[in-house]
Backbone of each chain as ProteinMPNN parsed JSONL, in Angstrom:
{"seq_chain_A": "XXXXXXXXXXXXXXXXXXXXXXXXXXXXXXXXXXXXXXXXXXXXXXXXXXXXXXXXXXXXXXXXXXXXXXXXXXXXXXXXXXXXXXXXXXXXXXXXXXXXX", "coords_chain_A": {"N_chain_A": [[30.532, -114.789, 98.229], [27.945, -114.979, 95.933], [24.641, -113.612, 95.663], [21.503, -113.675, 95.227], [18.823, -111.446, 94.907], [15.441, -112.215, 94.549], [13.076, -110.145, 93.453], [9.036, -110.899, 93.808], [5.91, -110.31, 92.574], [2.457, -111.761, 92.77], [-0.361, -112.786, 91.521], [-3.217, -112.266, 93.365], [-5.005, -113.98, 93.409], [-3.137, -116.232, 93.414], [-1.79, -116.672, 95.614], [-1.37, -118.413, 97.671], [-0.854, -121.123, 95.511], [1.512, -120.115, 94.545], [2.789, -119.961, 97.064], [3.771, -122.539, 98.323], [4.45, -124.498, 95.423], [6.625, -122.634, 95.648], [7.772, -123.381, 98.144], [8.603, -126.15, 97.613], [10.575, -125.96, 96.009], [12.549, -124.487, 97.056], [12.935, -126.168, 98.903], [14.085, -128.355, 97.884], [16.685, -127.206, 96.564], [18.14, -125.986, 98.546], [18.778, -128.221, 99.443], [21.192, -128.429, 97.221], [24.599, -128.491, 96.508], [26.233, -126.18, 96.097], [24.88, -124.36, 96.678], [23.662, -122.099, 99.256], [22.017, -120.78, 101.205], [18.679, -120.684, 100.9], [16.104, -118.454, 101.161], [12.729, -117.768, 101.865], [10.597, -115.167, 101.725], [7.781, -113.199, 103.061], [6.046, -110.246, 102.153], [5.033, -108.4, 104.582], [3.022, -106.123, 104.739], [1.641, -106.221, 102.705], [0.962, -109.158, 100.995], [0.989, -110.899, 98.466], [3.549, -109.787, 97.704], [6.919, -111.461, 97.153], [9.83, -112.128, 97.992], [12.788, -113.928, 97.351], [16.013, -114.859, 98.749], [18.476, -116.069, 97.596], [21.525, -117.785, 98.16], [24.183, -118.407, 96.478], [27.654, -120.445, 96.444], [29.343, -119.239, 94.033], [29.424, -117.911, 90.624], [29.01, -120.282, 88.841], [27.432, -122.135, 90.329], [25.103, -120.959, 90.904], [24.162, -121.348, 87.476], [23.927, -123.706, 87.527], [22.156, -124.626, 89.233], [19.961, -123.673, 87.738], [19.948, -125.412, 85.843], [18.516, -127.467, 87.114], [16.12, -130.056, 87.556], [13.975, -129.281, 89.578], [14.207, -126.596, 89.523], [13.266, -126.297, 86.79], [10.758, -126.917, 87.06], [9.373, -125.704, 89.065], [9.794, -122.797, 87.854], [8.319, -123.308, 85.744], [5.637, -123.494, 86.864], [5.187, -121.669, 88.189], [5.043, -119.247, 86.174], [2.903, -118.397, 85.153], [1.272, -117.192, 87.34], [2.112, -115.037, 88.105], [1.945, -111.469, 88.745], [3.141, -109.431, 87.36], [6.184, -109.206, 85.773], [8.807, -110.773, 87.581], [11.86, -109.727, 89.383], [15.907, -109.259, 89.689], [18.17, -109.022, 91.29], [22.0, -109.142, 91.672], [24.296, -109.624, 94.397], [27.058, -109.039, 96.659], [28.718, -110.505, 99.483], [28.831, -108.16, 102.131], [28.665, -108.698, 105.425], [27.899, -112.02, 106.647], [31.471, -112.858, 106.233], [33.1, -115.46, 104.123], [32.275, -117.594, 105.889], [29.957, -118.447, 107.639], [27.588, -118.957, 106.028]], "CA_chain_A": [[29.277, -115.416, 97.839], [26.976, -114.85, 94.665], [23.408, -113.688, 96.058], [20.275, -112.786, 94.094], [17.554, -111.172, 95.682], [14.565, -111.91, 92.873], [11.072, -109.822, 94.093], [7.909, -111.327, 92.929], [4.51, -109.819, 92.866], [1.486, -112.884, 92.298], [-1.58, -112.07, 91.689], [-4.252, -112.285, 94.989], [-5.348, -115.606, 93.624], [-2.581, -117.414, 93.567], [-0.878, -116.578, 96.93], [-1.575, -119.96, 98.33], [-0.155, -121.829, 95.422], [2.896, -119.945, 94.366], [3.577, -120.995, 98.455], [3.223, -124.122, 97.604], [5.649, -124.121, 94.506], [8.35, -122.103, 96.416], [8.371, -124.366, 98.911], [8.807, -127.427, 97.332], [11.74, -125.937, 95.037], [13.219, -124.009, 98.073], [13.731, -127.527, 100.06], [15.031, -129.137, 96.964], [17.317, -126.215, 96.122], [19.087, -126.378, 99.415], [19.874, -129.606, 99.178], [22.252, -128.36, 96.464], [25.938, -128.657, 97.233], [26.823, -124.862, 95.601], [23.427, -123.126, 97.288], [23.86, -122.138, 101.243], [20.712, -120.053, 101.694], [17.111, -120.407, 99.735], [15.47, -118.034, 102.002], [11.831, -117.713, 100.81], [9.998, -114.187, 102.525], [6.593, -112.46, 102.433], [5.89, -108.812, 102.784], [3.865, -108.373, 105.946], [1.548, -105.124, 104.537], [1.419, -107.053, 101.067], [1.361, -110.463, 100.639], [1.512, -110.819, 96.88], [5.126, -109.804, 97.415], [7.429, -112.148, 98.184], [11.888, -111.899, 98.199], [13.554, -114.968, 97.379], [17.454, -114.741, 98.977], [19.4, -117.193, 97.064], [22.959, -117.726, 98.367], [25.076, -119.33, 95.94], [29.061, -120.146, 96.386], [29.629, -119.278, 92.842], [28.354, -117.711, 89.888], [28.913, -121.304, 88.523], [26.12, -122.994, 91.537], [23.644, -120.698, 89.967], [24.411, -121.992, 86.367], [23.828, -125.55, 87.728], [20.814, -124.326, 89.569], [19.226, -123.293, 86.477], [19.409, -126.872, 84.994], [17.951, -128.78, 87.736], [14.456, -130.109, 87.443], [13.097, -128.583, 90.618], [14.101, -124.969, 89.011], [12.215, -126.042, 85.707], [9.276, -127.445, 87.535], [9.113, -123.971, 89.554], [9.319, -121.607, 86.541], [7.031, -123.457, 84.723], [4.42, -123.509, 87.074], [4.424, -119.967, 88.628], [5.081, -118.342, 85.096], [1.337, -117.652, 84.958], [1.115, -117.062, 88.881], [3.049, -113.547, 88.449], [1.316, -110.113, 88.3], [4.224, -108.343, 86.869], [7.357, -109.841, 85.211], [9.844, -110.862, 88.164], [13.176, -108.693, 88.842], [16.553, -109.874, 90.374], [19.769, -107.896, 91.821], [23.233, -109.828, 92.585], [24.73, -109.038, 95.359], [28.237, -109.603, 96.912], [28.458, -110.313, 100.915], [30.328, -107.863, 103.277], [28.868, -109.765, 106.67], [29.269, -112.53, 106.86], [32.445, -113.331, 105.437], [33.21, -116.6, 103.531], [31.594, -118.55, 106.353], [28.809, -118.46, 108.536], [26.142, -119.301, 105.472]], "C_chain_A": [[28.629, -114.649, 96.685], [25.668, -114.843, 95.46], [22.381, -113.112, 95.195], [19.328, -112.854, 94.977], [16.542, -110.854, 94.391], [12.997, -111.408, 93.607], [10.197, -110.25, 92.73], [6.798, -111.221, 93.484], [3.587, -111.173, 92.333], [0.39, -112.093, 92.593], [-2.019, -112.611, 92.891], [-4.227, -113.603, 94.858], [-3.979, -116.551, 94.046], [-0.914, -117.177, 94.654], [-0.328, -118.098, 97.647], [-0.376, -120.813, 97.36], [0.83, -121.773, 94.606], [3.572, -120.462, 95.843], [4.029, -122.176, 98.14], [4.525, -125.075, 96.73], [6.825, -123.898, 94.946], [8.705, -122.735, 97.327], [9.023, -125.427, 98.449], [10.356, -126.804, 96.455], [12.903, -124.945, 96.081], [14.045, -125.405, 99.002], [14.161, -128.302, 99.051], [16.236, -128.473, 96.677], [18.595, -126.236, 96.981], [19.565, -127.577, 99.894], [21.052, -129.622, 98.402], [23.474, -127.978, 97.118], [26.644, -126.868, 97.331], [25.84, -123.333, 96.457], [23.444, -123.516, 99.064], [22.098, -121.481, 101.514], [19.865, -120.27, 100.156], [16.137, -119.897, 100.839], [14.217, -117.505, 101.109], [10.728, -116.663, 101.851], [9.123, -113.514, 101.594], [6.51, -111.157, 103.233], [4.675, -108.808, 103.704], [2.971, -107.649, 105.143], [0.936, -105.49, 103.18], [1.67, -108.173, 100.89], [1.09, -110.853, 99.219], [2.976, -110.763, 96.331], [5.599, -110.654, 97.845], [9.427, -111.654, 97.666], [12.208, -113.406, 98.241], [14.904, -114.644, 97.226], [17.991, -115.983, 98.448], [21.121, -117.129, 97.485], [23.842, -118.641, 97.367], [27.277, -119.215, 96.144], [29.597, -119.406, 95.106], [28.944, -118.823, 92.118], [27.79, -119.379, 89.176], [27.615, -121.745, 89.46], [24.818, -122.299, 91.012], [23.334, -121.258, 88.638], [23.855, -122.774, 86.749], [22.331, -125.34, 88.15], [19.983, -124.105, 88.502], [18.736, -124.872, 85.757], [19.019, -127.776, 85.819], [16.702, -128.774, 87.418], [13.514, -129.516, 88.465], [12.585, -127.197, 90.034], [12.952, -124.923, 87.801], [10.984, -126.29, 86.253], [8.67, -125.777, 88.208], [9.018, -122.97, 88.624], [7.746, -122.685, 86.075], [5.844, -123.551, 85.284], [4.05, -121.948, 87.627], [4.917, -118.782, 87.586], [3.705, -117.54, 85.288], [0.976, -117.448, 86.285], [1.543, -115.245, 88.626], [2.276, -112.379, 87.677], [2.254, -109.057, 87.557], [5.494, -109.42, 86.264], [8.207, -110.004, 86.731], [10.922, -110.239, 88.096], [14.281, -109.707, 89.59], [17.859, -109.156, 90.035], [20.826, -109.073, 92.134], [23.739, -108.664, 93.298], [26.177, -110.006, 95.936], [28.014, -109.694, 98.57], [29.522, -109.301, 101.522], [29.854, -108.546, 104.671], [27.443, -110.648, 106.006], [30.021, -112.598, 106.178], [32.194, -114.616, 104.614], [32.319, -117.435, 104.394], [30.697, -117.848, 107.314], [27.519, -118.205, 107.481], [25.656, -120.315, 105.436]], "O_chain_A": [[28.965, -113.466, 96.638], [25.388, -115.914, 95.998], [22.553, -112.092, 94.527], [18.967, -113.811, 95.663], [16.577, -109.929, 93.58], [12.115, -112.104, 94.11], [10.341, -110.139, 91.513], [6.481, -111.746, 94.552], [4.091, -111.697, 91.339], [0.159, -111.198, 93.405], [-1.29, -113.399, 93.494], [-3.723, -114.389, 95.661], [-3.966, -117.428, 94.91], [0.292, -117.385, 94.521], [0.761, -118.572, 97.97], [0.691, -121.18, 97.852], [1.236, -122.74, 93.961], [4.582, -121.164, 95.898], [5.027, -122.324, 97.436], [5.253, -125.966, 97.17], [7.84, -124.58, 94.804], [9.912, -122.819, 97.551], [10.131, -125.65, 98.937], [11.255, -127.645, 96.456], [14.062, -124.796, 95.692], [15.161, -125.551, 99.499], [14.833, -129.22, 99.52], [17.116, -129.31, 96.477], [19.737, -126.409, 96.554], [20.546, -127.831, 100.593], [21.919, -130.473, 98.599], [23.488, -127.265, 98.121], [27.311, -126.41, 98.259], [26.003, -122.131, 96.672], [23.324, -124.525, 99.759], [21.221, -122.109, 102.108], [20.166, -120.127, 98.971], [15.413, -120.705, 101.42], [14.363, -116.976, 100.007], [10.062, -117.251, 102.703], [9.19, -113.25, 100.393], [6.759, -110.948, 104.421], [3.54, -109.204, 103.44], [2.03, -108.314, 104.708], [-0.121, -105.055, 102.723], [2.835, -108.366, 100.544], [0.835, -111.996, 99.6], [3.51, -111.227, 95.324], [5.139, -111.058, 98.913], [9.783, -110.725, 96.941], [11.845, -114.052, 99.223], [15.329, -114.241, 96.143], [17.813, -116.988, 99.136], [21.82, -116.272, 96.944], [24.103, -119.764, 97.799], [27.975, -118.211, 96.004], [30.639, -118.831, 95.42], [27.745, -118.955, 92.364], [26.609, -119.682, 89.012], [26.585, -121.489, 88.838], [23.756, -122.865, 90.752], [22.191, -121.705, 88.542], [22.745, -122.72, 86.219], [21.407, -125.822, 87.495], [18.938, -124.724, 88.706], [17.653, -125.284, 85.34], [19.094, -128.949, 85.45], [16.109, -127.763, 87.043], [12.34, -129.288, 88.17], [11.455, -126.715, 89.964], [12.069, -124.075, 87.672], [10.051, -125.693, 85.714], [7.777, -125.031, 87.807], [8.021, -122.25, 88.667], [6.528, -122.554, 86.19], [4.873, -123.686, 84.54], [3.011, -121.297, 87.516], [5.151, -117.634, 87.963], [3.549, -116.34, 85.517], [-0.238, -117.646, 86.268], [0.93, -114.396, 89.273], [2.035, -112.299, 86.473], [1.887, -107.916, 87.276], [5.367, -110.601, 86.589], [8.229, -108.853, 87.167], [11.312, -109.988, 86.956], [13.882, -110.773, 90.06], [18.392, -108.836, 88.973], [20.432, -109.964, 92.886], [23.724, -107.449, 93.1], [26.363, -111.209, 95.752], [27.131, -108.961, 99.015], [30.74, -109.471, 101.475], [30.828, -109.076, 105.207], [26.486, -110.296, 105.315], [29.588, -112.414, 105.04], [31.008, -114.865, 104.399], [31.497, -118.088, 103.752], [30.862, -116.676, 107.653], [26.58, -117.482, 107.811], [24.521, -120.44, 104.975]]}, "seq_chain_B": "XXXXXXXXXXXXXXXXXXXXXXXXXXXXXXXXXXXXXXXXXXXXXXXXXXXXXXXXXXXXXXXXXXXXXXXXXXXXXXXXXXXXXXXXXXXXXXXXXXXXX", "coords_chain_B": {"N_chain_B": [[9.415, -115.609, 112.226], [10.164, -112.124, 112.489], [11.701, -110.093, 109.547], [14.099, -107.984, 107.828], [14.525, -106.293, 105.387], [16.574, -103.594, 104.398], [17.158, -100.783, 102.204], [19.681, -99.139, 101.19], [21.618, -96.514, 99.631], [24.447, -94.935, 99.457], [26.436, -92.565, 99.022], [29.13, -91.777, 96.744], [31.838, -91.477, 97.604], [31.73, -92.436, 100.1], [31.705, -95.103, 99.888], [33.608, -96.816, 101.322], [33.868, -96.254, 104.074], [31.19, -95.996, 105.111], [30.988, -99.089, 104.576], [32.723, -100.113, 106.884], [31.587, -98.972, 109.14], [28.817, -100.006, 109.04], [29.59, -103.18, 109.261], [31.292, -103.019, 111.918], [28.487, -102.492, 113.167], [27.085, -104.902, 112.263], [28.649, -107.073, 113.417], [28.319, -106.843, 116.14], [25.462, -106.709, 116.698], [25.166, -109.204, 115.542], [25.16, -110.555, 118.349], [23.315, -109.914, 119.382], [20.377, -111.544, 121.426], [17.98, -111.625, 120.36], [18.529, -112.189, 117.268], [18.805, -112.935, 114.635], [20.141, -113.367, 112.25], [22.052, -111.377, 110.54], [22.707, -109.905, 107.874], [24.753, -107.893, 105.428], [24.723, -106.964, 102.33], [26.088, -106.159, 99.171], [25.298, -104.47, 96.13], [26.04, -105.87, 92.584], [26.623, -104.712, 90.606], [26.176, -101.543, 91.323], [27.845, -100.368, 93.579], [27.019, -98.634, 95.034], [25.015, -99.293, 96.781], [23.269, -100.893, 98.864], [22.172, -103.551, 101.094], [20.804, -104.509, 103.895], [20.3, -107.136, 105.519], [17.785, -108.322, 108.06], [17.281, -110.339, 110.869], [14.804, -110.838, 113.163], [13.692, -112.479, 115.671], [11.619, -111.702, 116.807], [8.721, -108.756, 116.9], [9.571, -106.809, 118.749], [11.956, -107.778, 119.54], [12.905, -105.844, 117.526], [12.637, -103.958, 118.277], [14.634, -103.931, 120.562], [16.649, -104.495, 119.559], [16.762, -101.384, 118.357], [17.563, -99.814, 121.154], [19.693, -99.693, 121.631], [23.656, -99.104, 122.168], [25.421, -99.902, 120.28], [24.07, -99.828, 117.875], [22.685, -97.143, 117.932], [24.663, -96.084, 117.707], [26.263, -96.229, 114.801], [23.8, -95.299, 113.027], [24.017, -92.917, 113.878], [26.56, -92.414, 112.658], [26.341, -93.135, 110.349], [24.377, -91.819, 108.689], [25.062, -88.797, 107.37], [26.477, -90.031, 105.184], [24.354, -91.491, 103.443], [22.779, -91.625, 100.044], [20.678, -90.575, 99.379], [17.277, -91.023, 101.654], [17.057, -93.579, 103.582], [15.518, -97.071, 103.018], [12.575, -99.365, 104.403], [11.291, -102.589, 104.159], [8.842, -104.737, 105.587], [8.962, -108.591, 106.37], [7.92, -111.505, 106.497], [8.871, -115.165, 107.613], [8.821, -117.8, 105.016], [10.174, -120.193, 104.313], [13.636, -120.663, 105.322], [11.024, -122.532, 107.812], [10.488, -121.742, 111.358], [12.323, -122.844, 112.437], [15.937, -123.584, 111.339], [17.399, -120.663, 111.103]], "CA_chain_B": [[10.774, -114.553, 112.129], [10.207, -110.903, 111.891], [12.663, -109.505, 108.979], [13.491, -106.267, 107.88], [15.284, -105.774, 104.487], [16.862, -101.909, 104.471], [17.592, -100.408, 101.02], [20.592, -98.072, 101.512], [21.838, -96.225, 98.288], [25.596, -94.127, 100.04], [27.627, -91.1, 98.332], [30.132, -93.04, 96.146], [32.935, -91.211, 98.476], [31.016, -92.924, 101.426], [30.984, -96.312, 100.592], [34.309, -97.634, 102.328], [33.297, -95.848, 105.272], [29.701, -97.189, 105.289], [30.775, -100.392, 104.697], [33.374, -100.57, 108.13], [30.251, -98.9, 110.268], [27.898, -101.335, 108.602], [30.469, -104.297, 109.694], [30.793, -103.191, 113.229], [27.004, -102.486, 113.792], [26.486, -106.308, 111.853], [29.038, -107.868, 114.029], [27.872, -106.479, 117.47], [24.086, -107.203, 116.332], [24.408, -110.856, 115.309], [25.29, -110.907, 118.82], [22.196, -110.321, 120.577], [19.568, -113.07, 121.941], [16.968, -112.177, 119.697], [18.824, -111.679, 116.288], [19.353, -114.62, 113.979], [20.883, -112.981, 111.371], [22.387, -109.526, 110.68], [23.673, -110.018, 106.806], [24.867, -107.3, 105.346], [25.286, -107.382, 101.024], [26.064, -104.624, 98.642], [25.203, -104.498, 94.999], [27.397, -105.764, 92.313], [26.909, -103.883, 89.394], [26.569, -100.449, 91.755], [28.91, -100.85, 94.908], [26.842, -97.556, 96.134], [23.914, -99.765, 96.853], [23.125, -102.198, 100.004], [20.715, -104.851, 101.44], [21.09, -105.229, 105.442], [18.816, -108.328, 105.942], [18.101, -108.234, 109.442], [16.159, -111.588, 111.027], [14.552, -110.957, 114.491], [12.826, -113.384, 116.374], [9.88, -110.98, 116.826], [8.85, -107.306, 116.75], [9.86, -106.575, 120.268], [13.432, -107.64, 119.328], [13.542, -105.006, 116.301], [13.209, -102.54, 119.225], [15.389, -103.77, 121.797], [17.622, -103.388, 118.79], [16.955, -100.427, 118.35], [17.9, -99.335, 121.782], [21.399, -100.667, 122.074], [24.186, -98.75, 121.503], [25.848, -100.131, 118.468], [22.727, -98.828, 116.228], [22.669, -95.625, 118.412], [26.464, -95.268, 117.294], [25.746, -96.971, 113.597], [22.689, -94.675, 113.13], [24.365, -91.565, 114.005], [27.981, -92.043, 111.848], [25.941, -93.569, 108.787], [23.278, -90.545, 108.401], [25.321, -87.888, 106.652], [26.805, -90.796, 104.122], [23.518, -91.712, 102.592], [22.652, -90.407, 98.935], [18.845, -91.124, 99.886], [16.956, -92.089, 102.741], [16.603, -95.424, 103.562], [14.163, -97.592, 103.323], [12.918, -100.652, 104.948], [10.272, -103.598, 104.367], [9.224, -105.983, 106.766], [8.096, -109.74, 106.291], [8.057, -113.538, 107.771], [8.973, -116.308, 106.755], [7.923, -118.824, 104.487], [11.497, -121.069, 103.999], [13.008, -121.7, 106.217], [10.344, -122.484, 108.912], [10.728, -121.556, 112.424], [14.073, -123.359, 112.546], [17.149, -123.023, 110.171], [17.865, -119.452, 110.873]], "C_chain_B": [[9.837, -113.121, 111.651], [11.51, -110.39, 111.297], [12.082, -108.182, 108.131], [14.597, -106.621, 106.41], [15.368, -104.29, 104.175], [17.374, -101.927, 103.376], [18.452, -99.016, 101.494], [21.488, -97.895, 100.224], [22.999, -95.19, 99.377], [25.916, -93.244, 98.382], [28.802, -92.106, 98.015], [31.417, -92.843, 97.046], [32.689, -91.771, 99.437], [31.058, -94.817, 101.302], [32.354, -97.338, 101.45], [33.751, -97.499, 103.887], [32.117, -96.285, 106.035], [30.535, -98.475, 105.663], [31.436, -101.074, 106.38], [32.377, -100.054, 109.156], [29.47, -99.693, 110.364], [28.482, -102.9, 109.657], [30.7, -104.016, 111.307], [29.556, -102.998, 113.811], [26.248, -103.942, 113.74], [27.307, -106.71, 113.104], [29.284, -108.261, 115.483], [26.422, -106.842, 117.224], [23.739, -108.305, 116.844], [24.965, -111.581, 116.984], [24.358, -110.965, 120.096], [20.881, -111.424, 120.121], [18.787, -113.043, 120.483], [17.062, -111.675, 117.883], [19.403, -112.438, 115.437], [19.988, -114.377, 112.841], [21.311, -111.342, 111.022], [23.442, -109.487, 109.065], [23.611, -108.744, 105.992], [25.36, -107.268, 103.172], [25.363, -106.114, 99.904], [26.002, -105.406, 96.871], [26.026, -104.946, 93.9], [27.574, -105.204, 91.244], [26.348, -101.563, 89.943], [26.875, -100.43, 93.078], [27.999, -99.556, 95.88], [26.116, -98.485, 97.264], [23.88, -100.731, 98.122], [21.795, -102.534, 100.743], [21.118, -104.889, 102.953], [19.338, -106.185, 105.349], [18.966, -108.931, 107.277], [16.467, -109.222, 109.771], [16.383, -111.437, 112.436], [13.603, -112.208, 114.683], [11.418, -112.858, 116.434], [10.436, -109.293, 116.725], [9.825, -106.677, 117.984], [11.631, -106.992, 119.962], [14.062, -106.971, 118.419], [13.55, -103.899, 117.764], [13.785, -102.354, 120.047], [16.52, -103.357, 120.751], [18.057, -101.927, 118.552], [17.554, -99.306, 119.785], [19.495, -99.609, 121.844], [22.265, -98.835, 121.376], [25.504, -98.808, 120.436], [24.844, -99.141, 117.765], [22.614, -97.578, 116.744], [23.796, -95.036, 117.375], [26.278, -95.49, 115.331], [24.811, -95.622, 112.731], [23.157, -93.001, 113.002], [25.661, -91.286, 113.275], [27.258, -92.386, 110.344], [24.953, -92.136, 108.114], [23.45, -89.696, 107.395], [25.976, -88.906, 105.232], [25.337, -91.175, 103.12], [23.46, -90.353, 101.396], [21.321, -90.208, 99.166], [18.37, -91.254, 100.701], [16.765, -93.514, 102.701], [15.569, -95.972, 103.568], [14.098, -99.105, 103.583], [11.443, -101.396, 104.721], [10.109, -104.43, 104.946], [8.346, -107.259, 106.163], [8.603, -110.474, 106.862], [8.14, -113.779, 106.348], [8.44, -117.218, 106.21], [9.024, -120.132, 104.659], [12.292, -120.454, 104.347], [11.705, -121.569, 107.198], [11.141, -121.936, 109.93], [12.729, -121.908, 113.151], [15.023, -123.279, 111.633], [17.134, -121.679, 109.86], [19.001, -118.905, 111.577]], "O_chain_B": [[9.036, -113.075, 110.717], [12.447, -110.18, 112.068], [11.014, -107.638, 107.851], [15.553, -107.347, 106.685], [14.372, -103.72, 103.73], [18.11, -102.885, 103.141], [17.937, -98.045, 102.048], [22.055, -98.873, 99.737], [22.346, -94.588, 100.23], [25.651, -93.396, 97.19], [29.283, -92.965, 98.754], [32.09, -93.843, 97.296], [33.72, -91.738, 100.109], [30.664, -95.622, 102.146], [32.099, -98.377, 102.06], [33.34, -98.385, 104.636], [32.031, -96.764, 107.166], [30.726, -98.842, 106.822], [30.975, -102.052, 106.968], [32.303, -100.766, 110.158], [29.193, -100.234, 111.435], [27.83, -103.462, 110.537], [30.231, -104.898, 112.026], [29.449, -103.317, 114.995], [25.347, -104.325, 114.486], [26.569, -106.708, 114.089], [29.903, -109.19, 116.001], [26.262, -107.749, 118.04], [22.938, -108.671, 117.704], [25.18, -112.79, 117.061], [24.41, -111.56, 121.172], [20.547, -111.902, 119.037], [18.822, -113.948, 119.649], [16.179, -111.07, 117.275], [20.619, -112.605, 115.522], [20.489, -115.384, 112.34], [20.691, -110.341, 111.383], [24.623, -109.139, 109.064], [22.465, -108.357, 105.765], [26.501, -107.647, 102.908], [24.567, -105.178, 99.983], [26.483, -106.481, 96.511], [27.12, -104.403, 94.054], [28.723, -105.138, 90.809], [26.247, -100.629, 89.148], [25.885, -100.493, 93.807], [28.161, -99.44, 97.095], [26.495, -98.481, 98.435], [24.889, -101.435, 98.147], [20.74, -101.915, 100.883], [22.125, -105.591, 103.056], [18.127, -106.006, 105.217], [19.83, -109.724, 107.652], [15.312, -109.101, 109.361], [17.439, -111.67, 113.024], [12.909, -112.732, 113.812], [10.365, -113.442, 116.176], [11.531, -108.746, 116.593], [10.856, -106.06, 117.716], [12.448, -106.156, 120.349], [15.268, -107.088, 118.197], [14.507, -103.193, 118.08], [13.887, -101.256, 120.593], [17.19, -102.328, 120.841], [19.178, -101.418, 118.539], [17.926, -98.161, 119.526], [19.96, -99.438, 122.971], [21.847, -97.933, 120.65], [26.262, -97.939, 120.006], [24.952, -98.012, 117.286], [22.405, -96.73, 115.877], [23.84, -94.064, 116.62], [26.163, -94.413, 114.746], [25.372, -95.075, 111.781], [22.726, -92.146, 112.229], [26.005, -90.108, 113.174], [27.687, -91.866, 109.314], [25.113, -91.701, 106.974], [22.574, -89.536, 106.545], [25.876, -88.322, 104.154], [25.512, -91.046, 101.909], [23.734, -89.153, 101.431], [21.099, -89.016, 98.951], [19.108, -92.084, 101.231], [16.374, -94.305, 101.842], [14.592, -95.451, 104.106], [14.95, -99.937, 103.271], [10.45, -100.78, 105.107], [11.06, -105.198, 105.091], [7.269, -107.085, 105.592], [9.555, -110.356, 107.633], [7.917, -113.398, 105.198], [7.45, -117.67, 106.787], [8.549, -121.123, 105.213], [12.167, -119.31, 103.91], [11.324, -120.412, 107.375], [12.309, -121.624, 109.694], [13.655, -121.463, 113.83], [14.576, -122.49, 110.801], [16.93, -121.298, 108.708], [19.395, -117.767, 111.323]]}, "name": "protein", "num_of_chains": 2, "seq": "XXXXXXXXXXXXXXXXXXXXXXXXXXXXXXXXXXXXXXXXXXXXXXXXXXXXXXXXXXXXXXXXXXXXXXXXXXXXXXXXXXXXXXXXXXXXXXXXXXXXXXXXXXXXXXXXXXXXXXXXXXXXXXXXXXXXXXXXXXXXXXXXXXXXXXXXXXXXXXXXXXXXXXXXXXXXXXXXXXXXXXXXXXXXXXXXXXXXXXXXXX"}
């Protein structure tokens, strides 16, 4: 699997409707055929932070992800939501294996 | 969901070793009641590096975890392999809800 773990700080205000945002492009996202996990988590002692786990089969499924309209609708609205620039690590799986995502 | 993402940075001589402790502590884990995921992912541009993303049901099931002995055994062979201590953040979920974990 292809995973990116992307942390993102929002400012105070707009806790509510970066939610909001990530939801709606989280349940479109996993509808995609190439994306197993769009896990969308908030830091308990900080909520400003949040961890979006992306599972993709492929580096290709991210590619594709990139050009859907959900993804552009989501950047473009929590561009100005973010207290800091966004980061993001790939990651390879050792458990699970190939299946159980 | 209470989750825990652990940042674990190993001794580059350490990381096969890690990784087969890691793999039997994940694959004895994802086998108790209150433990919905136990994924385990390592870096891909520094192989030292790893993510255990560990999804309890609640707090109270991070500490029955912690009693068991897998993580006793886990806990006590992984220790001298780290380059760092570890570190761990906890949050809930936003996506999925309550279900799809």
């Amino acid at each position: 699997m292809h995973i990116i773990h992307v942390q993102i700080r929002v400012k105070p205000e707009c806790i509510e409707a970066f939610q909001a945002a990530t939801l709606a492009n989280a349940r479109a996202s996993i509808q995609e055929a190439g994306i197993l996990r769009f896990d969308v988590v908030q830091q308990q002692d900080d909520p400003t932070r949040f961890v979006l786990v992306e599972v993709y089969r492929t580096v290709e499924d991210q590619a594709r992800h990139r050009l859907t309209a959900h993804y552009a609708a989501w950047a473009g609205t929590v561009g100005d939501m973010m207290a800091e620039p966004r980061s993001a690590l790939k990651y390879s799986n050792v458990f699970p294996g190939e299946e159980g995502w």
